[in-house]
Phi, psi and omega in degrees: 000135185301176183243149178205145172257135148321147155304349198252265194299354135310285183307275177029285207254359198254313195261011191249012184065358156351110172289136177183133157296146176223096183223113150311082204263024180238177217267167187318325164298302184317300188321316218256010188251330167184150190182161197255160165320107176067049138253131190267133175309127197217054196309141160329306173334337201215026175304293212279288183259034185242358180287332185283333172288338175268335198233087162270021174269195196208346184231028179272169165297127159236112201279139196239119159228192171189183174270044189070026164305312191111329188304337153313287170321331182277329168296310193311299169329314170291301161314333136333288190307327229228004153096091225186065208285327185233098147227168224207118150295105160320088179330108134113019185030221179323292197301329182252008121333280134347300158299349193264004188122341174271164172268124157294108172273157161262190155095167161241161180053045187317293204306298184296000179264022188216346122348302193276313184334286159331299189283321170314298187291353168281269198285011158045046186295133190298153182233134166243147192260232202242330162303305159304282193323341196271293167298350185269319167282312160340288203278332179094017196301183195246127184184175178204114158289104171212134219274126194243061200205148189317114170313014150265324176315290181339294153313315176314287247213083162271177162260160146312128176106335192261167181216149197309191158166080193291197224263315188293347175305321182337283154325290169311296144343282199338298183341292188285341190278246070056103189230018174253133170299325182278334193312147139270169214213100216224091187271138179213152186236205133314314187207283190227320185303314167282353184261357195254284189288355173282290165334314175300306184292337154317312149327325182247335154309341194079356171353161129281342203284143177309111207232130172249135169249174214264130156274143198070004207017218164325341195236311141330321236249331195275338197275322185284027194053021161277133208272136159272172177277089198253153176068033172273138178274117162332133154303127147347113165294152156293144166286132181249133181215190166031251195269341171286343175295285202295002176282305198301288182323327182278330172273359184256337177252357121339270166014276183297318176308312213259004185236345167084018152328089196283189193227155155240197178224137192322324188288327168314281165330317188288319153304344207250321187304331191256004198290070172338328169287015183182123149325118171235155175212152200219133173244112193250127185257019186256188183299191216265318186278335192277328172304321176285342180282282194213151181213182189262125183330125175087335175312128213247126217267117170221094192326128193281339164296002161284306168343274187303336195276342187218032168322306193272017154224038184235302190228125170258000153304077176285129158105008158302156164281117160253100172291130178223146179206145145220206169253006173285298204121324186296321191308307178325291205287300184340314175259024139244017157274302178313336146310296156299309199273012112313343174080070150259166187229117175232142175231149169246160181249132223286055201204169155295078190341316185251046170249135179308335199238027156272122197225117167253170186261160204228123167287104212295143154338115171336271191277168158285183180248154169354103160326173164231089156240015175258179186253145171254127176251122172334151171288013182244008182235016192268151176324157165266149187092006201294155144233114171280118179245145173225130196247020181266155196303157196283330170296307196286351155303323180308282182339292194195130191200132171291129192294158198096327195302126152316051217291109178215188195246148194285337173299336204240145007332324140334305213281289172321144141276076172297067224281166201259016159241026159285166206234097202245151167234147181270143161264113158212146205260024162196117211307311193301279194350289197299331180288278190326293187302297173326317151323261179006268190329312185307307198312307199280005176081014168262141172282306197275107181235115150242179173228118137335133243226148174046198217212199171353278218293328178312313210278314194290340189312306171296343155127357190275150168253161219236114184229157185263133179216087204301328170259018176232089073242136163335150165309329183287316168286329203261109193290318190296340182268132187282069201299343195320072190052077197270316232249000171268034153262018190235033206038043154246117212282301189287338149010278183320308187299322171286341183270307163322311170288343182250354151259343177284350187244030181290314202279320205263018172291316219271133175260129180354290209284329188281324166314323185283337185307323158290118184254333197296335217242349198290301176304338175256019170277129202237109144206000000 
């Protein structure tokens, strides 16, 4: 019999620290249309295989929910199946969640995007906005910009003047970046959070330099009617080596000290990995090139201002241990301060992410992984008589799809009519998608499933016509596309303006008890 929890004993286990998966199991568009605090998105559609990297115990509690679809319940079911022990349907989903006291959010990446409020308004972090930035530039001012968003962000989309550094860099960088104590000192993201929490994190570091985050970021600088940069290559950071090394280590356990950041030690680590009794994920926080020279065995590489910005689609454990390393510590401690003030329970680890001949014992996989059952047939070979379901995102169905195809989701597969001697070949732009769907399809009794082979150009080649079908699947159908101010990096001005208004209006969103869920920031919130 299935298991299900109360809205009342949820909130429970969110504020009494309970270790439990909290995953949201409908699809991204849903998702992003209402969801509860520190619940991480997990669409059914990809359930099976992203789940053991996110929830890796196998006997922790896990709450599945959803809006009264059912589709929670069809996950419980799957997660059953795949050696799963304790998992429980949010009774009465979304809506009686909602009556019990939570706030239904829209939007993705709630917590850090309320993470950054919360800090502006604590620590009343300085701001310039994009005129002044503009005049700072013009005029020739003693300043430095820097853009703390991914370099790939970066490349998209720049202000003039600015150079990448993303936000856990910061602290380590500035040094070498900046050798006037007077320089200003100007972070900007996309939009509001990283350019609040980069600014902050300087700030909190102790810098002297005058430190500002850029208001509105990129989507201010595009509003005030300034052109922005596309397809700038990131400048190299500087190497922090020799006396910038032993600085950056001295200001990272300054730090660790005055905020209570704990530290462990590798034989620690080495214990926690293997501890049945508690989830661990260990995050090596440094760049991408430093990860790839070497990193410590089971460590999973996540840069840390991504980290804090994308927690909740990084760890679906609340009450896990999150082990953070690089080889300073700073990268580290930066990103467990911002962790704890999600109510993470984070540590660094006190030893050298790139020293080679550093070893952890590697924790065996909750679950196995997915099987390889389906067989794949050319596009020139299909049955006759085929019915093509194409399970690829609905924008590239949109795009270009072999006329006849079908389009759906692994949630609406139920929906088709479907007979139990068709004969379906699967689409998909990743073989586990089509291995999932194909359970599904099996359960409802069709036998014969293959997945198609190659892609577009493959399919017209063979002889299919490949046709655009700019309105189909309807706006109503595509649970995947996330419409929430989807365009506002695309010159749609209120776009922007609405996305902005919808972080600036997070805080006042936030119900007593979900405000406390910040432990760094709850007391100095005023409302």
């Amino acid at each position: 019999m299935m298991k299900t929890i109360t809205a009342q004993d949820l909130k429970i286990w969110l504020t009494d620290g309970t270790e439990f998966g909290f995953i949201d199991v409908r699809e991204e568009g849903q998702f992003g249309e209402g969801h509860l605090l520190h619940s991480i998105p997990l669409p059914y559609s990809r359930l099976e295989l992203d789940i053991a990297a996110l929830v890796p115990r196998a006997d922790v509690p896990v709450v599945l929910v959803d809006d009264g679809e059912g589709v929670a319940a069809k996950g419980a079911g799957r997660l059953e199946a795949m050696g799963y022990t304790d998992v429980r349907v949010l009774a009465g989903g979304l809506a009686a969640s909602e009556a019990a006291g939570f706030t239904i959010f829209k939007g993705v990446n709630v917590p850090s995007k309320t993470l950054g409020e919360l800090a502006e308004e604590a620590g009343h972090t300085p701001f310039v906005d994009a005129e002044e930035m503009k005049r700072m530039l013009d005029e020739g001012d003693d300043f430095v910009l820097l853009d703390g968003r991914t370099p790939k962000e970066f490349n998209t989309m720049s202000i003039p003047g600015g150079r990448s550094c993303p936000n856990a860099e910061l602290p380590l960088r500035l040094p070498l970046l900046v050798d006037n104590p007077k320089t200003k000192v100007v972070v900007n993201c996309a939009g509001r959070t990283r350019s609040l929490i980069g600014a902050q994190t300087l700030r909190n570091f102790g810098f002297e330099n005058p430190i500002y985050a850029l208001k509105h970021g990129t989507q201010g600088w595009r509003l005030a009617g300034f052109e922005l940069d596309n397809g700038r290559t990131p400048e190299p950071l500087p190497q922090t080596v020799g006396e910038a090394f032993d600085a950056a280590k001295a200001r990272a356990e300054d730090f660790m000290q005055k905020n209570s950041i704990p530290k462990i030690d590798l034989a620690t680590a080495a214990g926690w990995a293997v501890d049945a009794g508690r989830s661990f994920f260990l995050f090596d926080v440094r760049t991408e090139e430093e990860f790839a020279a070497g990193h410590l065995p089971g460590a999973v590489f996540a840069p840390g201002g991504q980290l804090v910005q994308t927690t909740d689609q990084k760890v679906a454990v609340r009450g896990s241990r999150i082990v953070l390393c690089d080889d300073s510590n700073i990268r580290a401690a930066n990103t467990a301060y911002w962790l704890r003030a999600m109510g993470h329970d984070a540590y660094v680890l006190d030893d050298d992410a790139s020293d080679t001949s550093l070893t952890l014992p590697l924790r065996k996989p909750a679950v196995p992984p997915i099987g390889a059952t389906l067989d794949e047939v050319g596009a020139g070979g299909l049955p006759a008589g085929a019915v093509l379901i194409d399970l690829r995102p609905s924008a590239d169905y949109r795009a270009g799809h072999i006329d006849g195809a079908i389009w759906s989701i692994r949630p609406k597969l139920g929906s088709l009519d479907l007979t139990s001697d068709a004969q379906v070949v699967l689409i998909a732009s990743e073989k586990g998608l089509a291995e999932l769907a194909a359970m599904d399809l099996r359960d409802a009794g069709v036998s014969s499933i293959h997945l198609l082979a190659g892609g577009p150009d493959d399919w017209a080649a063979a002889g299919h016509n490949i046709v655009a079908t700019p309105d189909l699947p309807t706006d109503a159908d595509r649970l995947d596309f996330l419409f929430f101010v989807h365009d506002r990096h695309t010159g749609n001005a209120q776009a922007s303006r609405d996305y902005l208004n919808w972080e600036l209006g997070l805080i006042g969103q936030l119900k007593d008890w979900e405000l406390n869920l910040f432990p760094t920031f709850a007391e100095h919130i005023h409302r």
